[in-house]
KEKELUM-902331 format. One line per field, with one value per residue (C-alpha): x, y, z. Coordinates in nm, 4 decimals. Example, Ala and Ser with C-alpha at 12.3 -4.5 7.8 and 13.67 -1.06 7.14 Angstrom:
BEGIN
u c(1.2300; 1.3670) .
v c(-0.4500; -0.1060) .
w c(0.7800; 0.7140) .
//
This chain:
BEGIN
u c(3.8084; 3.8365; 3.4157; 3.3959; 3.5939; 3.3648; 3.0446; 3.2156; 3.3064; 2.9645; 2.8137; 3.0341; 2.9404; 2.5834; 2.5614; 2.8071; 2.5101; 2.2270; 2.3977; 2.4407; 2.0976; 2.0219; 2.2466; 2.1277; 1.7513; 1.8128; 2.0329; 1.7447; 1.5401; 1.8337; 1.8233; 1.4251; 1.4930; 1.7461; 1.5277; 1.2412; 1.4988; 1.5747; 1.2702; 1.1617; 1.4532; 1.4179; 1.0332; 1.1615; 1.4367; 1.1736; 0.9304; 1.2241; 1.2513; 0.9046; 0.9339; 1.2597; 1.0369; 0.7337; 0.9715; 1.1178; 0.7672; 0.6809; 0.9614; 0.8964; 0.5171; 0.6519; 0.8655; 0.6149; 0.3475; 0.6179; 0.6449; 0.2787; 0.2450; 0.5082; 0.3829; 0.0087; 0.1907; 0.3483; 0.0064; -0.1503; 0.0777; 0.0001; -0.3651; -0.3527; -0.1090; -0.3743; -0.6504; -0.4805; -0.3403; -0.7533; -0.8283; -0.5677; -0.7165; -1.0822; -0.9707; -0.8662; -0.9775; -0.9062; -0.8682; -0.6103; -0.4067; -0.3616; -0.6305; -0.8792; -1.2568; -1.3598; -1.2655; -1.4495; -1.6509; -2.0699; -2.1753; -1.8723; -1.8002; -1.7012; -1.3379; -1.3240; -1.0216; -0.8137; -1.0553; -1.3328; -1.6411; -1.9766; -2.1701; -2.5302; -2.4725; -2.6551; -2.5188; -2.3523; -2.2274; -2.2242; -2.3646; -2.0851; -1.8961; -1.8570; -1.9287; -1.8468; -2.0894; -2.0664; -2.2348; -2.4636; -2.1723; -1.8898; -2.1309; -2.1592; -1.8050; -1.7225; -1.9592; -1.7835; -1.4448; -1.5706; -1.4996; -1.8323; -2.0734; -2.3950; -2.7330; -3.0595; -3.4006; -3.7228; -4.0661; -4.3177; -4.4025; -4.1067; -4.2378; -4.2535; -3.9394; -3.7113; -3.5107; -3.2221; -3.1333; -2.8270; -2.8498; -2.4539; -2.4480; -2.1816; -2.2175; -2.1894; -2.0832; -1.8556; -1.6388; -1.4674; -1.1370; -1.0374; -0.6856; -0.5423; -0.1889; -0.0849; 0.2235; 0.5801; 0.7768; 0.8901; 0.4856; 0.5966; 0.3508; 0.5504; 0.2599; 0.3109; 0.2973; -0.0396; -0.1688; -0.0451; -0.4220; -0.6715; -0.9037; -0.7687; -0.8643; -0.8403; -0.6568; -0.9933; -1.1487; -0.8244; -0.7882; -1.1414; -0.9900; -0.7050; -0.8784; -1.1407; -0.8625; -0.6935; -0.9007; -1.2368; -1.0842; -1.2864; -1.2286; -1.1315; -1.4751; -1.6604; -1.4497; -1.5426; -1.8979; -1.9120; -1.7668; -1.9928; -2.2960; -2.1673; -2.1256; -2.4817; -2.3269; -2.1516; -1.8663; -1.7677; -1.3886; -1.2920; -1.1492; -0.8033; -0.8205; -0.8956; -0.5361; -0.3454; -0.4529; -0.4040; -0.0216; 0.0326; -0.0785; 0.1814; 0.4783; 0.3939; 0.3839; 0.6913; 0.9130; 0.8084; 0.8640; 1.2292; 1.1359; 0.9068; 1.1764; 1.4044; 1.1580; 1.1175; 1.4879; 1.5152; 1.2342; 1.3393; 1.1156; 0.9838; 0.6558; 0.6910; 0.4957; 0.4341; 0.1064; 0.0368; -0.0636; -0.1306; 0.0085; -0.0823; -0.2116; 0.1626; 0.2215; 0.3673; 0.3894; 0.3467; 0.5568; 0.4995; 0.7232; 0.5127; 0.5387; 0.3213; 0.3268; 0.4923; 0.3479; 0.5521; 0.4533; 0.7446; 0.6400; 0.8461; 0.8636; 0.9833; 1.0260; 1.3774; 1.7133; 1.8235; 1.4950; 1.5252; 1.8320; 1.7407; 1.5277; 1.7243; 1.5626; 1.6714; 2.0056; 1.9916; 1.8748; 1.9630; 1.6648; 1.3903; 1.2518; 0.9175; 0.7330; 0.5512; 0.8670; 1.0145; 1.3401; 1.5040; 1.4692; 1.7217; 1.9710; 1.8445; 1.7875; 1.9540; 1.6842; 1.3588; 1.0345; 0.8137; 0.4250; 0.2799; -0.0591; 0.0607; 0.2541; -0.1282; -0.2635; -0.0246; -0.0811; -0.4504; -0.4188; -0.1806; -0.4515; -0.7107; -0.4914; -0.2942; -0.5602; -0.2113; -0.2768; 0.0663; -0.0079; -0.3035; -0.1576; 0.1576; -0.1157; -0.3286; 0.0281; 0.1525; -0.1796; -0.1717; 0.2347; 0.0531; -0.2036; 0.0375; 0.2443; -0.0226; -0.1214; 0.2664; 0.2677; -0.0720; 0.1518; 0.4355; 0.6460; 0.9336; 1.0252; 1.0759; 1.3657; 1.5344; 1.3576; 1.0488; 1.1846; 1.3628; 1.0095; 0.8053; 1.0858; 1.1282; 0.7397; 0.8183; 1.0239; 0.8500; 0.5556; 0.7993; 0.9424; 0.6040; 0.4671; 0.8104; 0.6944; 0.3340; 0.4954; 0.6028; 0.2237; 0.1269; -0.0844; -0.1157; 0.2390; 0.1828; 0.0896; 0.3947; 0.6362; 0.4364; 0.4201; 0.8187; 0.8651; 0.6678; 0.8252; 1.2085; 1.1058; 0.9784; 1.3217; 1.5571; 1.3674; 1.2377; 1.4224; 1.2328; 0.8653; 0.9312; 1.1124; 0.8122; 0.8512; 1.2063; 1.1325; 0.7706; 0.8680; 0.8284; 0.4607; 0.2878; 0.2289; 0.2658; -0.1059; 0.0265; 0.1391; -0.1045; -0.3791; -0.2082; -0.2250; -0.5912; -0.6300; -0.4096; -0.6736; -0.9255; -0.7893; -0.7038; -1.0905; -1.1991; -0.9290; -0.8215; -0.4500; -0.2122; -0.1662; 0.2048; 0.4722; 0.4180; 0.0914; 0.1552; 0.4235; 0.2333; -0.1082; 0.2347; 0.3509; -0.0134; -0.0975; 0.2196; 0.1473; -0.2257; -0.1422; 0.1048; -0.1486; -0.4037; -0.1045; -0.0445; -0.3851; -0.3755; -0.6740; -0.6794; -0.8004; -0.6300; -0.2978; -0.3831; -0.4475; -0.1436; 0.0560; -0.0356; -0.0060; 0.3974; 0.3511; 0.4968; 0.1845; 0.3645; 0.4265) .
v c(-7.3145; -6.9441; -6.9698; -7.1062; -6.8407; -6.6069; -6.7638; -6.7616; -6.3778; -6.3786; -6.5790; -6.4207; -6.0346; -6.0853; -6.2662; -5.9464; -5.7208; -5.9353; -5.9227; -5.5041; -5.4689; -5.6828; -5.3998; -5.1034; -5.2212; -5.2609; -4.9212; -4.7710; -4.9167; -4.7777; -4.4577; -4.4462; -4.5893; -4.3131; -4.0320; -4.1890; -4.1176; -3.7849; -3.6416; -3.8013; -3.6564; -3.3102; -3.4011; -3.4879; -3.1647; -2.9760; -3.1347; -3.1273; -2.7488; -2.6854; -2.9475; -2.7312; -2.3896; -2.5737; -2.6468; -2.3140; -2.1339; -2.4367; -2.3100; -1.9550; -2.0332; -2.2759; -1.9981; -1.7698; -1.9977; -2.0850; -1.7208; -1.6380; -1.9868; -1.8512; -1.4795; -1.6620; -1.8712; -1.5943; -1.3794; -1.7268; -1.7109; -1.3394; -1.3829; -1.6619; -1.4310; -1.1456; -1.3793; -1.5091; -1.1963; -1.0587; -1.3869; -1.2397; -0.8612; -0.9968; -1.2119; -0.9418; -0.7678; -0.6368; -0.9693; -1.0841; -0.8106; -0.4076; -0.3073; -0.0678; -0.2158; 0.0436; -0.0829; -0.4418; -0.6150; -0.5470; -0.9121; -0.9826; -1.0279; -0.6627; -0.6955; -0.7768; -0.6283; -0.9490; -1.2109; -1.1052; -1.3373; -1.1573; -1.2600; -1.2709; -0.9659; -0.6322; -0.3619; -0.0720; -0.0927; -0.4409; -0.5230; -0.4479; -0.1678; 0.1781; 0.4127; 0.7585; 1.0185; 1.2897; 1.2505; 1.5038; 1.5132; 1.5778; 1.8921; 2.0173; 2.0257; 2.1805; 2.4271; 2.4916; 2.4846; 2.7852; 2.5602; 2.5800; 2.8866; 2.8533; 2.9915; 2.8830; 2.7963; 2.7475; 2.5599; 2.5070; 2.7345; 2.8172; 2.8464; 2.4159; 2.1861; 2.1090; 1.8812; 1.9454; 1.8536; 1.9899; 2.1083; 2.1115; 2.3362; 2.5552; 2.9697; 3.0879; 3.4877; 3.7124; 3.9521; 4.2515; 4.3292; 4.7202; 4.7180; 5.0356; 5.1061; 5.4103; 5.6191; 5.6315; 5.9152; 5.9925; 5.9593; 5.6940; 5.3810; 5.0497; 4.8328; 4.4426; 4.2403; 4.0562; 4.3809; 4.5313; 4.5097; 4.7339; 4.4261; 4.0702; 3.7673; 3.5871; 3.2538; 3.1076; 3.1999; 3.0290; 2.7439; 2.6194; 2.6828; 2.4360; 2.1729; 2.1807; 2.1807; 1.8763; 1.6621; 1.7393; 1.7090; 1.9930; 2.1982; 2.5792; 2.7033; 2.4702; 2.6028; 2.9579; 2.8797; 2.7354; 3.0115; 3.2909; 3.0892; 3.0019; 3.3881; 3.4770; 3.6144; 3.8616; 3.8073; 3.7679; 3.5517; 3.4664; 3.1055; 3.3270; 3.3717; 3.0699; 2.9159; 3.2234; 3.0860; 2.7040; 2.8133; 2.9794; 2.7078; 2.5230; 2.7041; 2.6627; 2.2839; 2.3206; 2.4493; 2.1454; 1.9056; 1.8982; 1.7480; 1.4770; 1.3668; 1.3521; 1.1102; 0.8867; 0.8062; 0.7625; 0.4651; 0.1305; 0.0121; 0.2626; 0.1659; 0.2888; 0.3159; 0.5150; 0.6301; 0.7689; 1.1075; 1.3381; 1.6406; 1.8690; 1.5597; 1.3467; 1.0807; 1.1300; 1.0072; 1.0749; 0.8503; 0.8035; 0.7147; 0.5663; 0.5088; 0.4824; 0.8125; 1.0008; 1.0126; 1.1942; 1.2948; 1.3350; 1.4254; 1.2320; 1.1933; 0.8606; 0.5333; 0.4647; 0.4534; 0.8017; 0.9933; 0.7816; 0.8859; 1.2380; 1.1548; 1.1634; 0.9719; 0.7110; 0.7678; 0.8324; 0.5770; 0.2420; 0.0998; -0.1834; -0.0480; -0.2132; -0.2010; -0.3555; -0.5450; -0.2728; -0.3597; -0.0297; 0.0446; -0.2815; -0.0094; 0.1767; 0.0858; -0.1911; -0.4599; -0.4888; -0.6287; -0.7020; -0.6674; -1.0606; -0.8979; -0.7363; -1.1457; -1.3330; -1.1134; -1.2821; -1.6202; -1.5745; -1.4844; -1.7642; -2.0340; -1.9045; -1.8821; -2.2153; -2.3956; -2.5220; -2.5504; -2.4753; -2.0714; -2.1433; -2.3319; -2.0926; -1.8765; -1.9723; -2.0839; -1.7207; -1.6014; -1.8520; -1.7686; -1.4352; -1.5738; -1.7639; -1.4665; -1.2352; -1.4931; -1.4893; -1.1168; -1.1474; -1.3347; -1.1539; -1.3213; -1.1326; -1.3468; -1.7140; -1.9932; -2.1209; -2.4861; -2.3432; -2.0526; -2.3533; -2.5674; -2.3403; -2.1859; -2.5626; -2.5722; -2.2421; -2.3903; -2.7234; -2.5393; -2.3696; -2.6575; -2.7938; -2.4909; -2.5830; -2.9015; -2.7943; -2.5311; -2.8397; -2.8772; -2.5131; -2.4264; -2.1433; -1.9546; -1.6317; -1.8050; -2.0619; -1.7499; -1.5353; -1.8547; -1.8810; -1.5531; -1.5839; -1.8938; -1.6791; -1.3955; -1.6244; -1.8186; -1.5084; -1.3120; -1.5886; -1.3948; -1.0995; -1.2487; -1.4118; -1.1341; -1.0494; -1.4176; -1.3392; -1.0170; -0.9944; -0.5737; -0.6289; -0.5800; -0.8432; -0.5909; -0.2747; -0.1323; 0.1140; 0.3438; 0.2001; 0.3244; 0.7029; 0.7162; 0.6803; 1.0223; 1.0923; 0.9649; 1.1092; 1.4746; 1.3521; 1.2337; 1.5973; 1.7974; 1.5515; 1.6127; 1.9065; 2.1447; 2.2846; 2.1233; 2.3685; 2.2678; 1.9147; 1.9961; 2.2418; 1.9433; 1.7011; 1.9888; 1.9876; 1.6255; 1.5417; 1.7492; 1.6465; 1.2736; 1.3310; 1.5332; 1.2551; 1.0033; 1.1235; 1.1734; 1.5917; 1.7485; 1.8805; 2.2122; 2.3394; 2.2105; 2.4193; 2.7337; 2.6568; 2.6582; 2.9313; 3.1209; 3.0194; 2.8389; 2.4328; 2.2077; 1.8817; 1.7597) .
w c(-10.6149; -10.7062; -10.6999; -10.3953; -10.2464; -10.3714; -10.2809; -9.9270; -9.9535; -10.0543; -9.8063; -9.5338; -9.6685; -9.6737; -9.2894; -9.2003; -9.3768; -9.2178; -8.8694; -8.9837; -9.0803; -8.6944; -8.5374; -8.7630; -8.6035; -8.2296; -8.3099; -8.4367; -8.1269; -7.8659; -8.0190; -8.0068; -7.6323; -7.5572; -7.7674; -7.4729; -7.2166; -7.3169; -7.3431; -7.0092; -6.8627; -6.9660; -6.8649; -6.5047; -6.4825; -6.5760; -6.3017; -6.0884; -6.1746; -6.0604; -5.7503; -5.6151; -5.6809; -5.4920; -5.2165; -5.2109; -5.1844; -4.9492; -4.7347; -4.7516; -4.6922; -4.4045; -4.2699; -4.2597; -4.1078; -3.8181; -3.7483; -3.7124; -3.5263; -3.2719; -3.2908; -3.1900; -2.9146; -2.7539; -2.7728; -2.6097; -2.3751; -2.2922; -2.3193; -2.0496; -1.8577; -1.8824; -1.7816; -1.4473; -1.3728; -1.4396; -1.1837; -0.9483; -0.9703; -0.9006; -0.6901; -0.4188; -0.1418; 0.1984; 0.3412; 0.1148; -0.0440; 0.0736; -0.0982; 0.1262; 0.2779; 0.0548; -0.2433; -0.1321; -0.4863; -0.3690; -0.1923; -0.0376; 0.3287; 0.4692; 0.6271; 0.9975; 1.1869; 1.3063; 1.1185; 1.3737; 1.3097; 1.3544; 1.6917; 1.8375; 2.0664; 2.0628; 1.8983; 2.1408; 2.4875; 2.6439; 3.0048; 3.2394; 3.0140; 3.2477; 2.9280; 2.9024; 3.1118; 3.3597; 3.6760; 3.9059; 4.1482; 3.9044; 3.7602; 4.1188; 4.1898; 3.8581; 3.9493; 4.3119; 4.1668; 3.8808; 3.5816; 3.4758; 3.5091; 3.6826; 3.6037; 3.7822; 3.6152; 3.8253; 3.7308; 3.9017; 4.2595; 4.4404; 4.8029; 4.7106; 4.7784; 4.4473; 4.3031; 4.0587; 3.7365; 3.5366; 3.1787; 3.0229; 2.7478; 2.5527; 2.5588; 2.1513; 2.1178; 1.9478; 2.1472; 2.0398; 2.2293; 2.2304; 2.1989; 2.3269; 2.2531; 2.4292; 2.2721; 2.4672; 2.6114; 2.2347; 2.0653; 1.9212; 1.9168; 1.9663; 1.8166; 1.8833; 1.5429; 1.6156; 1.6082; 1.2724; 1.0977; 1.2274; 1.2881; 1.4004; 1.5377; 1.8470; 2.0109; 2.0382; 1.6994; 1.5514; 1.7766; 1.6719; 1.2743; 1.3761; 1.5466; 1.2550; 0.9750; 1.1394; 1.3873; 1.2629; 0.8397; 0.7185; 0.3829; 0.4749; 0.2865; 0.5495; 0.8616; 0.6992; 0.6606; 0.9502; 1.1815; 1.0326; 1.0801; 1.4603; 1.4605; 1.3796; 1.0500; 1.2519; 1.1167; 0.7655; 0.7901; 0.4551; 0.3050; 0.2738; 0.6214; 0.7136; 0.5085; 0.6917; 1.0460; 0.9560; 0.8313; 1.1622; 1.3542; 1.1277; 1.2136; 1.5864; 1.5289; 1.3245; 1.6179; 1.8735; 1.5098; 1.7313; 2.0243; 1.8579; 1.6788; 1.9664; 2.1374; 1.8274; 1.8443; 2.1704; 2.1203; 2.0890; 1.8470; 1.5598; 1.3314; 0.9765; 0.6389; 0.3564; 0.1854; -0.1506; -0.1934; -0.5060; -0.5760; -0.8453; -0.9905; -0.9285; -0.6666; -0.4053; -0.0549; 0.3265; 0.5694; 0.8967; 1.2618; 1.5229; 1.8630; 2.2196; 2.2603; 1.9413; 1.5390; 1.3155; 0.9536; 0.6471; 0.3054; 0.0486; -0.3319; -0.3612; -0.1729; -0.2669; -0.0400; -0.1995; -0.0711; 0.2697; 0.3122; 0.3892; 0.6496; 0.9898; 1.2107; 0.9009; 0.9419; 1.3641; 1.4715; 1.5647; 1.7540; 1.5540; 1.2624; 1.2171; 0.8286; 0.5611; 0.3816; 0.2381; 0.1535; 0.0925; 0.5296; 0.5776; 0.4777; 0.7899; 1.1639; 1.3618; 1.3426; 1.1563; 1.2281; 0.9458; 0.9658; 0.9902; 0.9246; 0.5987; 0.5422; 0.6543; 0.3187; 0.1272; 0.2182; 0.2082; -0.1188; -0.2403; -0.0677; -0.2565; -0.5991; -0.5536; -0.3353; -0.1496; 0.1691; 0.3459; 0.3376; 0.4930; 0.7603; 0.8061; 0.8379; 1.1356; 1.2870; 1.3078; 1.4608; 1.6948; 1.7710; 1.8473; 2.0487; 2.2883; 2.2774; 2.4314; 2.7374; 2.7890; 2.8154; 3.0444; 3.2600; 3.3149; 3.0921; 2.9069; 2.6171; 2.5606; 2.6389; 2.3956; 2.3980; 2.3185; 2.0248; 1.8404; 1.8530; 1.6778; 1.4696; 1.3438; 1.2538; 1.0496; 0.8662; 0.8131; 0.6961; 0.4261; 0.3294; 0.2702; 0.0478; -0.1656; -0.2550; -0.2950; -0.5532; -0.8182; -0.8462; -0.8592; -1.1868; -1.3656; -1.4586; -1.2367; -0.9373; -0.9323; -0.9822; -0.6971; -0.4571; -0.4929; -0.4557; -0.1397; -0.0455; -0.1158; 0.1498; 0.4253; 0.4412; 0.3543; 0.5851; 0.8852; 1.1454; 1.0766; 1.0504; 1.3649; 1.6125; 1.7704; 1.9163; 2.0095; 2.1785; 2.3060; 2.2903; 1.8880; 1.7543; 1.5901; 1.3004; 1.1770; 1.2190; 1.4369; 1.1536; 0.9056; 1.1251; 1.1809; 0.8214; 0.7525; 0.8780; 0.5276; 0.3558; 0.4635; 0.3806; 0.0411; 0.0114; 0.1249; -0.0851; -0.3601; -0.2875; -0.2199; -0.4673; -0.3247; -0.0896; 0.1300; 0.1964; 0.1825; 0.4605; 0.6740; 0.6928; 0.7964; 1.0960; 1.2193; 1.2508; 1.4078; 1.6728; 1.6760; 1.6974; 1.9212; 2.1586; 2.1771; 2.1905; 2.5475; 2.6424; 2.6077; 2.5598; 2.2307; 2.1757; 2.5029; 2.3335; 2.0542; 2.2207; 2.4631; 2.1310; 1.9866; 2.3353; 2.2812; 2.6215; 2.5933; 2.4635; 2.4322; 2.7981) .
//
């Protein structure tokens, strides 16, 4: 029995071995397994390792890429800004923006004033127009009355019967006018102060200076030129001389500056713009007040309310102030006007940017509002009833509410923002685009003034600017009065002389 229990020791040892040695083996597998494991895990944390520092660079390079892709969008963006706004600036003209005729692209269709269209009739005077001429009996009656001098010429025998033809010419000399200044009771010599130099000039001599300077917008070297070659080189005035006269004349026209203003603000209505000028190479401006029968010139730096402010007739008056929508005068005035010729630019401009075709209709509408307006006036009319200011008031503002909708459409960045800003002045500021319908006393535009200012111009093109204020004011003293002159139909260079005699010129 005691064997037996052995062999089953025995038997039991060596299955508990065998089943060891079965374990030891799939041990020796799992460890292998888990060795496998391991090393592919460190393989993959290592991978991993490089996959996060890939993703990190990845992100950096990502980063970087989204900032240049922005930085290129936003340069896009400008670029396409740049290139409409280029579109805009070719695009214009004098029919559609404030630039001058003169500055018209070569081919293009010179400006017309009011849209004229070109037509099959001869150039000059047209059959029926009385034209400018002095008659044979208008010469003999000036002759009778002394206002012109009379010399005879004969040809042919003159024991034979004649007829007569006049010859108008001008007489060209140089005087010289002793002036004798005799001593008083005391020996003293009381000499007048236009007589100080030994050798002066005359009211004549000068007035010619003035009206050349101002009307006829010639440089003082030319007037100078000009007079000693009109003078047979007789005399030998100098470009000095020339400035000396011109700043007389301009203290004259500085004393009746007074009286000009005076009539502006007793006007009811008052047309008003600015120009720019140079001086010493900086811009600056001239403004102008314009009436039927009053111009006044201001020099002024700037265009803001602060520099308006020191203007008086600004702050005196309280008539309609009529302009090209500059907002800083609705500070001034008691009703404003703005220029529908200066608008009709606008909306030109936005047809031909947009291709909507509201602007083009609110267009032709005004001009046609004008149109009717003028027969009106023809016939005697005063101003509208109400019926008919609510009809086309309600068009107005159809054709407004029309361009809105047309806006949702708009292409092109610039030109949606410029048509709504458009679209913001013509409701905010309906009342004043349309009060020349409400009173027919209320111009259409503001040409007036733009007009009186071309003259501005024109000295800048012969000068290039003003070197001082006081010149820049002293050309402003003499054109007022100039404008003024032909404003009321005043011979000129009697109006001159007249001033300078001290004797009232503005009547």
């Amino acid at each position: 029995m005691g064997g037996n229990y052995e062999k089953g020791m025995y038997h039991q040892l060596m299955d508990v071995m065998a089943r060891l040695d079965a374990m030891e083996t799939e041990h020796q597998k799992d460890r292998k397994e888990i060795s496998s494991l391991t090393a592919e895990v460190k393989s993959l944390r290592k991978e991993n390792t490089q996959l996060r520092a890939e993703l990190v660079q990845v992100k950096e390079e990502n980063a970087t890429l989204q900032k240049e892709n922005a930085a290129l969008r936003k340069e896009n963006q400008l670029l396409r800004d740049d290139n409409e706004r280029m579109k805009r600036i070719l695009g214009n003209d004098s029919t559609n923006s404030s630039v001058p005729p003169s500055t018209d692209q070569p081919g293009k269709a010179p400006n017309t004033y009011n849209s004229r269209k070109p037509t099959s009739k001869k150039a000059g005077a047209q059959p029926g127009h009385a034209g400018h001429h002095i008659s044979k009996a208008d010469v003999e009656k000036k002759i009778k009355e002394g206002v012109f001098a009379h010399t005879v010429m004969e040809i042919g025998d003159r024991s034979m019967p004649y007829i007569t033809r006049y010859r108008l010419d001008l007489s060209v000399g140089t005087t010289a006018a002793e002036i004798r200044i005799h001593a008083d009771k005391d020996g003293k010599y009381n000499i007048p102060d236009e007589y100080r130099a030994d050798v002066s000039y005359g009211t004549t001599l000068k007035a010619i200076v003035a009206f050349l300077y101002s009307e006829g917008v010639v440089s003082n070297d030319r007037i100078a030129t000009f007079l000693n070659s009109l003078s047979g080189d007789t005399l030998d005035i100098s470009t000095g001389s020339i400035y000396h006269f011109c700043r007389g004349f301009s203290e004259g026209c500085a004393a009746v500056r007074p009286q000009i203003k005076e009539a502006l603000l007793n006007a009811g209505k008052i047309c008003t713009d600015a120009t720019g000028i140079k001086r010493n190479g900086k811009q600056e401006y001239i403004r102008n007040f314009s009436t039927e029968d009053c111009v006044l010139y201001c020099g002024s730096e700037k265009k803001n309310i602060k520099t308006l402010e020191k203007f008086r007739i600004f702050q005196a008056f309280t008539g309609t102030l009529i302009h090209d929508h500059e907002t800083a005068l609705y500070h001034f005035g008691g009703a404003h006007g703005e220029c529908n010729v200066h608008l009709a630019r606008y909306l030109r401009k936005n047809t031909e940017e947009t291709g909507n075709q509201w602007s083009h209709r609110l267009c032709s509408f005004l001009y046609g509002m004008n149109d009717a307006r003028n027969r009106w006036i023809q016939q005697g009319r005063i101003s509208l009833g109400e019926e008919e200011t609510a009809r086309y008031v309600a068009r107005y503002e159809e054709l407004v509410s029309l361009g809105w909708e047309q806006n949702k459409k708009t292409r092109g960045r610039i030109a949606k923002k410029e048509e709504r800003a458009l679209l913001n002045r013509l409701e905010k500021y309906k009342q004043n685009h349309l009060l020349f319908l409400y009173d027919f006393q209320v111009p259409f535009s503001n040409n007036m003034s733009e007009k009186d200012l071309r003259i501005c111009k024109n000295r800048q093109k012969m000068a290039g600017g003003f070197r001082t204020v006081a010149g820049r004011e002293m050309y402003c003293n003499i054109m007022s009065f100039i404008e003024t002159i032909k404003r009321r139909k005043q011979n000129i260079f009697q109006s001159i002389i007249a001033l300078m005699n001290g004797t009232p010129a503005i009547r």
